[in-house]
KOLNUDREN-865119 format. One record per residue: residue number from 0; x, y, z of N, C-alpha, C in turn. Coordinates in nm, 3 decimals. Each point is the difference from the previous one (the first is absolute). Layout:
REM residues N
(rec NUM (X Y Z) (X Y Z) (X Y Z))
...
***
This chain:
REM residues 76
(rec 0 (-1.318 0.215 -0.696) (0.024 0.001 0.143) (0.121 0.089 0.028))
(rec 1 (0.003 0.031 0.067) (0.089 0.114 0.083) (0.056 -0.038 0.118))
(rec 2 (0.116 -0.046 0.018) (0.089 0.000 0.116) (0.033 0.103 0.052))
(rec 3 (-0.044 -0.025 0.138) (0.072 0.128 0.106) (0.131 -0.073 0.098))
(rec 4 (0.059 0.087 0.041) (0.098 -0.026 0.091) (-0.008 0.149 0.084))
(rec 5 (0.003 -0.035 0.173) (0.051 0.040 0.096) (0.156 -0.016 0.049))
(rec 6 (0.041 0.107 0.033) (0.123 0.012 0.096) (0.011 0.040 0.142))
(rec 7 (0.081 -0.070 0.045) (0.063 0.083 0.159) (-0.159 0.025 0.063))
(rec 8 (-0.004 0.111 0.091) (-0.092 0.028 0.081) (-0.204 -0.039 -0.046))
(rec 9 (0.040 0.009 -0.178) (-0.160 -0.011 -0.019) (-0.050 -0.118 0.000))
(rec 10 (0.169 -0.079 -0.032) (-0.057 -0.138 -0.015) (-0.081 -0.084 0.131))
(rec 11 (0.049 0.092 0.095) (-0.053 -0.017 0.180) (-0.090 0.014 0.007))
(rec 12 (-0.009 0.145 -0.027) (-0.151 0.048 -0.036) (-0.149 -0.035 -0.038))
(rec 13 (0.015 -0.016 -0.105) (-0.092 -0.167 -0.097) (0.035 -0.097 0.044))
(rec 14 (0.055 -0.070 0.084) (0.005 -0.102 0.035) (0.041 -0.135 -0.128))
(rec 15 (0.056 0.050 -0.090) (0.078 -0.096 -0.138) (0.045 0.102 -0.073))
(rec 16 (0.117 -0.101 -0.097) (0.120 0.062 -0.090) (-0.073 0.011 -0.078))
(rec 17 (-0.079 -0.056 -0.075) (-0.053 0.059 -0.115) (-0.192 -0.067 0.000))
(rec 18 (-0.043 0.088 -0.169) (-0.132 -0.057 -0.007) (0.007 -0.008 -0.156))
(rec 19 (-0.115 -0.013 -0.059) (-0.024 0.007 -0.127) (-0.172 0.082 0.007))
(rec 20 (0.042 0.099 -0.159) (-0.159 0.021 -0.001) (-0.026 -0.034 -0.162))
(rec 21 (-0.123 -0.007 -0.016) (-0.054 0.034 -0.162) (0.031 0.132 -0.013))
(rec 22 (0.063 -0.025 -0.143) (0.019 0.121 -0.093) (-0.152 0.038 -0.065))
(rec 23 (-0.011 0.140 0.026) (-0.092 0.086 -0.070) (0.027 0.091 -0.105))
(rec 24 (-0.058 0.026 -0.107) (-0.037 0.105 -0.064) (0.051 0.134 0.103))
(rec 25 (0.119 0.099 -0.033) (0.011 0.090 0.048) (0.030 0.035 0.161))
(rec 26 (0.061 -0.120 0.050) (0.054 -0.041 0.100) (0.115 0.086 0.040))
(rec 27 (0.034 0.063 0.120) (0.108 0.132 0.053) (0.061 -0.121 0.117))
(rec 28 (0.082 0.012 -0.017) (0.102 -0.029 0.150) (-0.077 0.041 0.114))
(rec 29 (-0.104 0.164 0.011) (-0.062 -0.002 0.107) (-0.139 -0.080 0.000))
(rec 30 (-0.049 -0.048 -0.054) (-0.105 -0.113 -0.020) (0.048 -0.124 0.039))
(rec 31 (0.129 -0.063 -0.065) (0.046 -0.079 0.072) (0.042 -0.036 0.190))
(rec 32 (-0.006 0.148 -0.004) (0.032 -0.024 0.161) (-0.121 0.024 0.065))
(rec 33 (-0.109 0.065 -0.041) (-0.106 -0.025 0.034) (-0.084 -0.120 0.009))
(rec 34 (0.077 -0.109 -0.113) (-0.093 -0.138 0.004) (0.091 -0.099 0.130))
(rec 35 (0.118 0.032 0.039) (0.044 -0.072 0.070) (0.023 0.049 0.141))
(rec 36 (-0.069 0.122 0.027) (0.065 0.049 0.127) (-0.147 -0.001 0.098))
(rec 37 (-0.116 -0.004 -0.066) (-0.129 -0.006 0.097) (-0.011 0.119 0.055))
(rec 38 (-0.009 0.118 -0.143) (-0.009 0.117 0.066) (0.091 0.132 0.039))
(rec 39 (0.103 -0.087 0.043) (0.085 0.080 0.092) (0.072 0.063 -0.089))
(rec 40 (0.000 0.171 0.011) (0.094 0.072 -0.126) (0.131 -0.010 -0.008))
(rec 41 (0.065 0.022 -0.148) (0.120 -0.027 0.007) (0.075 0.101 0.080))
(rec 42 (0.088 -0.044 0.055) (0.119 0.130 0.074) (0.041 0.047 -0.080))
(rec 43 (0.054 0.172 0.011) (0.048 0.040 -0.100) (0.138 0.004 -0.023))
(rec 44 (0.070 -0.095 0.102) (0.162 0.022 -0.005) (0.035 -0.161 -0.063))
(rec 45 (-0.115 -0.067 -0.026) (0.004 -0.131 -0.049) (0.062 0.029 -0.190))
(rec 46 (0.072 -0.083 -0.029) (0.083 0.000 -0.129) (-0.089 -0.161 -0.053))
(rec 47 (-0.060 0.019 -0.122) (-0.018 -0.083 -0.123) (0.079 -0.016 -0.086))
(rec 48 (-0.040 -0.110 -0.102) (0.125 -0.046 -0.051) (-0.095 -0.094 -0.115))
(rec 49 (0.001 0.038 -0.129) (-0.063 -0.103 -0.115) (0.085 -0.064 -0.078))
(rec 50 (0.015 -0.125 -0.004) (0.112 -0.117 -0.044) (0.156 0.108 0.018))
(rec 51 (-0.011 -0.004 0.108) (0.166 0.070 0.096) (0.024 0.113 -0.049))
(rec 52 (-0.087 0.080 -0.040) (-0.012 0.151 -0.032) (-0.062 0.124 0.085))
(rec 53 (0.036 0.036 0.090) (-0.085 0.118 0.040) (-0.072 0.077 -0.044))
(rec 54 (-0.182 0.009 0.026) (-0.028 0.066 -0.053) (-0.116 0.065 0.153))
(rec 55 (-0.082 0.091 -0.082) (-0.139 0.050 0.113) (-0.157 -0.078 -0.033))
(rec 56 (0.000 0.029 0.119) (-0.151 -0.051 0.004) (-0.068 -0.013 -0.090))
(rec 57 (-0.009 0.096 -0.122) (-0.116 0.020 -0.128) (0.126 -0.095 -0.122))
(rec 58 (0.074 -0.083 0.045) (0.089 -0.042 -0.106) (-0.090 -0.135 -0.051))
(rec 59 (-0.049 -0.016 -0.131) (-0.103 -0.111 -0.046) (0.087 -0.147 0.032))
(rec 60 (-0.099 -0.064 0.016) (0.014 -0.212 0.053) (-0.056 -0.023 -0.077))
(rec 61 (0.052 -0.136 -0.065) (-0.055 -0.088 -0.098) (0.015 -0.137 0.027))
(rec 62 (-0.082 -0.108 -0.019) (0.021 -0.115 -0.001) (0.154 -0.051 -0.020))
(rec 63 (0.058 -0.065 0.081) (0.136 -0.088 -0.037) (0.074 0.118 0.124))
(rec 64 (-0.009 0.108 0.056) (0.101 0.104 0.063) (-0.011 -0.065 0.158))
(rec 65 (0.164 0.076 0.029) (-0.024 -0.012 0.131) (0.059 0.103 0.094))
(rec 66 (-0.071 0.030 0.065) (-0.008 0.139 0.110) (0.042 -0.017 0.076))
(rec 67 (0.074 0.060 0.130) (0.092 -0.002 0.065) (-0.054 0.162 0.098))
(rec 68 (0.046 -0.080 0.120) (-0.064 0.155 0.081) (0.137 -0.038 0.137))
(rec 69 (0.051 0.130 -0.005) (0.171 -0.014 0.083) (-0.041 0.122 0.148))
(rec 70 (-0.006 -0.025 0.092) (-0.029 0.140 0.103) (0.137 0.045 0.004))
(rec 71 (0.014 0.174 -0.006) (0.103 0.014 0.036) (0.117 -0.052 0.098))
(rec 72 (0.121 -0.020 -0.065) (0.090 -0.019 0.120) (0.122 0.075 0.039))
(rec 73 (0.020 -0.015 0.136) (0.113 0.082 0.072) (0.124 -0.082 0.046))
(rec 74 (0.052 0.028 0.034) (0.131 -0.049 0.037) (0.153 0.097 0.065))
(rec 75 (0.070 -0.042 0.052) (0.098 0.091 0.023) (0.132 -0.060 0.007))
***
């Protein structure tokens, strides 16, 4: 199984902080957001994150990980 976590604006977005999916055979961070988003493509200013590591979309998921999706932020 695969833990996800949302932040800030996406967590609005989706409507919850986090989900869980089954781990697959050859599983990408962008598959993952494909099983939890219903479609909707990832943004491309959106930052991932595999057990608190940044990585990209084609970065492999495995059973036990957990993903993390941060929308950019601003501030001043």
């Amino acid at each position: 199984m695969v833990t996800v976590r949302f932040f800030a604006s996406l967590r609005e977005e989706l409507g919850r902080p986090d989900a869980r999916v089954e781990a697959e055979a050859g599983m990408t961070v962008a598959d993952v957001w494909d099983r939890i988003s219903a479609g909707r493509p990832l943004p491309g200013n959106v930052l991932a994150a595999v057990n608190l590591n940044y990585v990209d979309g084609g970065h492999p998921v495995g059973d036990g990980d957990e993903v993390a999706f941060f929308p950019p932020v601003t501030g001043g």
